[in-house]
N, C-alpha and C positions, 0 to 999 in steps of 0.2 A: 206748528211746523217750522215757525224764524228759531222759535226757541229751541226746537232740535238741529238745524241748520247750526247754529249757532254752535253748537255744543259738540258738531262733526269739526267745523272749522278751527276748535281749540285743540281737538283732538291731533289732526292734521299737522298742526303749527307745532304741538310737540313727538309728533313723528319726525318731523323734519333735524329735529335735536340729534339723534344719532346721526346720523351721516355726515352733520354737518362738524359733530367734535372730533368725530374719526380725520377728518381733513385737518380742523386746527391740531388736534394731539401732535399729529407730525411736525410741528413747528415751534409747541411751546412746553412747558414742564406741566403735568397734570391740574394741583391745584392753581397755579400762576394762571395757567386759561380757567379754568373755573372761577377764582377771585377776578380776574377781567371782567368775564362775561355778565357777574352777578353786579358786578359794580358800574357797568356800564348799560345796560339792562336799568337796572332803579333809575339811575339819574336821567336818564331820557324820560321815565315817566314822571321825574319829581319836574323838571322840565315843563314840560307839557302842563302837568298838574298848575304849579306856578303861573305862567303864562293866560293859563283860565280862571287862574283867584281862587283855585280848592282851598278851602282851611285846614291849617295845621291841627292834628288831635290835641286836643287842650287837658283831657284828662289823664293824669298819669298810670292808670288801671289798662286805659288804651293804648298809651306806649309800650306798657311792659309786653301785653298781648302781643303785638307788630314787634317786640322783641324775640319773644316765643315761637314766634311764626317764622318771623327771618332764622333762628336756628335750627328749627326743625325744616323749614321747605329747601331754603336754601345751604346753609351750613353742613348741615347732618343729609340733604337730598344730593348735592353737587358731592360732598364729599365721598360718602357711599358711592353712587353711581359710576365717576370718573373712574375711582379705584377698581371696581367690580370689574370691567371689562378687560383689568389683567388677569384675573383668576377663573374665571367662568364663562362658561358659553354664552352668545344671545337667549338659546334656550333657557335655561336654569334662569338665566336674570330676569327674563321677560314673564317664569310663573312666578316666581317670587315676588316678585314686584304687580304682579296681578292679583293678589292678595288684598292689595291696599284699600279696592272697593270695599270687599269684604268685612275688613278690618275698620273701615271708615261710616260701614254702616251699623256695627256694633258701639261703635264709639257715638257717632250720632242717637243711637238708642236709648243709650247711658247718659250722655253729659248735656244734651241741648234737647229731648223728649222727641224724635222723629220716630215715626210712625213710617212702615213697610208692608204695602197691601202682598198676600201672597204672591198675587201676580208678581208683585215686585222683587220679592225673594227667589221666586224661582228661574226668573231673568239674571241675577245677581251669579247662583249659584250655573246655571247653565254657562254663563258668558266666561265663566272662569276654565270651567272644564274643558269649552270648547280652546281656549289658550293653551289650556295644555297640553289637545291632542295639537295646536298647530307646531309646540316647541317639543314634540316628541324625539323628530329627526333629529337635532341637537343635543339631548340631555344626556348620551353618554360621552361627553367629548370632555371632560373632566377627571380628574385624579383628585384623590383622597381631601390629598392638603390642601390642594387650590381651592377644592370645593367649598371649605369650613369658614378657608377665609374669605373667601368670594362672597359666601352666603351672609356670612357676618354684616359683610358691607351694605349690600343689598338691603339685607332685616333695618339696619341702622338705619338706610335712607328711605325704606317704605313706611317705618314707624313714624321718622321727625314729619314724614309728608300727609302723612291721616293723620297725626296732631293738628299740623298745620290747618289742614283744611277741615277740622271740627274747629277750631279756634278764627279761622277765616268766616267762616258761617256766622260764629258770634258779634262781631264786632262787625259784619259789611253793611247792616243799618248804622253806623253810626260813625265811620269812618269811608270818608268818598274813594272808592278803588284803586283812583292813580294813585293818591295820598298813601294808601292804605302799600300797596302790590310795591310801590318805588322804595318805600322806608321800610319796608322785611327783609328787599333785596341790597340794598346799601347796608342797612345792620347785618344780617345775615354773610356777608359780604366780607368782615370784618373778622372774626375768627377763619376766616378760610385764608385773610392776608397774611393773617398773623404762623398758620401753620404754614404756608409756603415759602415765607421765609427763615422761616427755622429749618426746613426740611429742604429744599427745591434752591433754585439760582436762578431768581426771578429776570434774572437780566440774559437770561439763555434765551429771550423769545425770539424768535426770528421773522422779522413782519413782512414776510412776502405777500402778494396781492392773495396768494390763495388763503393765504393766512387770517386777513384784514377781510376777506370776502364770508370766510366762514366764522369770522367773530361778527361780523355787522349783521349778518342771515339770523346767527343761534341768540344774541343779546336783541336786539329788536323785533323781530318775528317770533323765533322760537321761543321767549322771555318775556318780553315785557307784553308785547302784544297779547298771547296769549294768554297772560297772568291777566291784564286786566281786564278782559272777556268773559275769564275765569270768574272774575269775582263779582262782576255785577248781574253775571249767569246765578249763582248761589243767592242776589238778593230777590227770586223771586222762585226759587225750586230747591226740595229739599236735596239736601249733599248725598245721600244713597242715592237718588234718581241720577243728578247728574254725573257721578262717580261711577256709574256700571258705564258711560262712554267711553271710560279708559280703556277698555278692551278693544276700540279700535285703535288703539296708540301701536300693535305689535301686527295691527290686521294691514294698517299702513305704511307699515316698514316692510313686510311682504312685497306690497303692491311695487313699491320702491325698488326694493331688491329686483325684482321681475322685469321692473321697465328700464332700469337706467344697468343693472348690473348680469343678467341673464341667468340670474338664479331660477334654479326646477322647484316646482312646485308639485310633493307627492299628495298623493292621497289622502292620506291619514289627512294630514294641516288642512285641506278643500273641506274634508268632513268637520276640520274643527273652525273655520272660518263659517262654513253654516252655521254651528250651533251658537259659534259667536254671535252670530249675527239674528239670532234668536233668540237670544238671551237679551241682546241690546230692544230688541223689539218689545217684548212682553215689560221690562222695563217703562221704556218710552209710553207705551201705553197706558201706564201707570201714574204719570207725572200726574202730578195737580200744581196748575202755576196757578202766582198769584201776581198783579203786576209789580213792576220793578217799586213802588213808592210806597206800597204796604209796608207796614214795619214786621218787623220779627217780632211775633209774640213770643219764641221761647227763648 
């Protein structure tokens, strides 16, 4: 029950992400907040890490990995994402991107030997369907070109983010999470400096308090917080279990929508918020934890 509680509140934390870049967008150059956010985000948790005496990864097979992760979660996830929301709907973005459990429990199959009780799979595949009846009412609000290139984005940042997190899984016995979540988002970080200032006028940002209010909410809560939730969730439950909770990531943007902004909520999405929500169920029921100080045998 804490371990699903848990895994609603990561959820949550990155619901909270969209609304809150839509507010910075308006103040900074696309990757320019993106590179902030990721860079600001790590070092709070390298921070904190520090302060508690975490050890440094000593192996260099574990750097490259926390290399690999910083450019697929954050490099190739920030960069996709940010971009997508000029060319495509939330609809479009939000089943594309709901894929990635899917995507992440085939990869887990393959590369690190995880095992998917039927039950499991049939929660995986429902929770997806239901996403799509809920992004129904949006999917035709796109044209030709937008969509190709939207979609591109989108594919790019749900791939680097299911590498990530088969790669997260590997190494979270043996690299401590703030250590581990603070140094993918600082490296990660670092090709996204490096494209925005080739492309973008990093000195365009304009730091008003709503500006400063929605970088401190999206890089601490929405980020780091959540990142390292994320990963010491993973040292005790397999990544397909925890990865079908992503589907409430678009079920809490809804809720959002409804409370703060008076958005209508039709039918179809009601129908597909149930199935979401039974799909996450038969999932959850599925988990087999193990506690946090087991090692990974695979």
């Amino acid at each position: 029950m804490i371990l699903n509680l848990r895994l609603v509140v990561v959820m949550f934390l990155w619901a909270i992400c969209f609304p809150l870049i839509t507010i910075g967008i308006e103040y900074s150059p696309h990757l320019t907040f993106a590179t902030i956010r990721a860079f600001m985000s790590g070092g709070a948790l390298l921070v904190v890490a520090s302060i508690l005496g975490c050890r440094l990864p000593r192996d260099v097979r574990d750097w490259l990995v926390l290399a690999a992760i910083g450019f697929g979660a954050t490099t190739l996830g920030f960069f996709g994402m940010f971009h997508a929301a000029e060319f495509v709907s939330p609809g479009i973005a939000t089943v594309i991107a709901s894929t990635q459990p899917l995507m992440a429990a085939l990869m887990a199959h393959w590369f690190i030997g995880e095992r998917l009780s039927n039950r499991g799979k049939i929660g995986l595949i429902l929770g997806f369907f239901g996403i799509v009846l809920i992004s129904v009412p949006q999917l035709s609000m796109n044209n030709s070109d937008a969509f190709l290139i939207g979609t591109g984005y989108i594919v790019a940042a749900t791939i680097g983010i299911t590498i990530s997190n088969v790669l997260i899984k590997k190494v979270v016995n043996r690299i401590d999470p703030l250590m581990a979540m603070g140094w993918q988002l600082v490296i990660g970080s670092i090709p996204l400096a490096v494209i925005a200032v080739a492309t973008e006028d990093p000195t365009a940002v304009n730091w008003t308090v709503e500006f400063l209010g929605s970088l401190i909410g999206l890089s601490l809560a929405g980020t780091a917080l959540a990142y390292w939730i994320w990963c010491r969730i993973l040292k005790s439950v397999k990544l397909s279990h925890a990865n079908a909770f992503t589907f409430l990531v678009p079920m809490f943007g809804l809720g959002m929508g409804l409370s703060f902004y008076g958005e209508q909520l039709p039918a179809i999405a009601m129908a597909g918020i149930a199935l979401t929500l039974l799909g996450i169920y038969q999932v959850a029921k599925s988990i087999e934890y193990r506690p946090a100080g087991d090692r990974d045998k695979n």
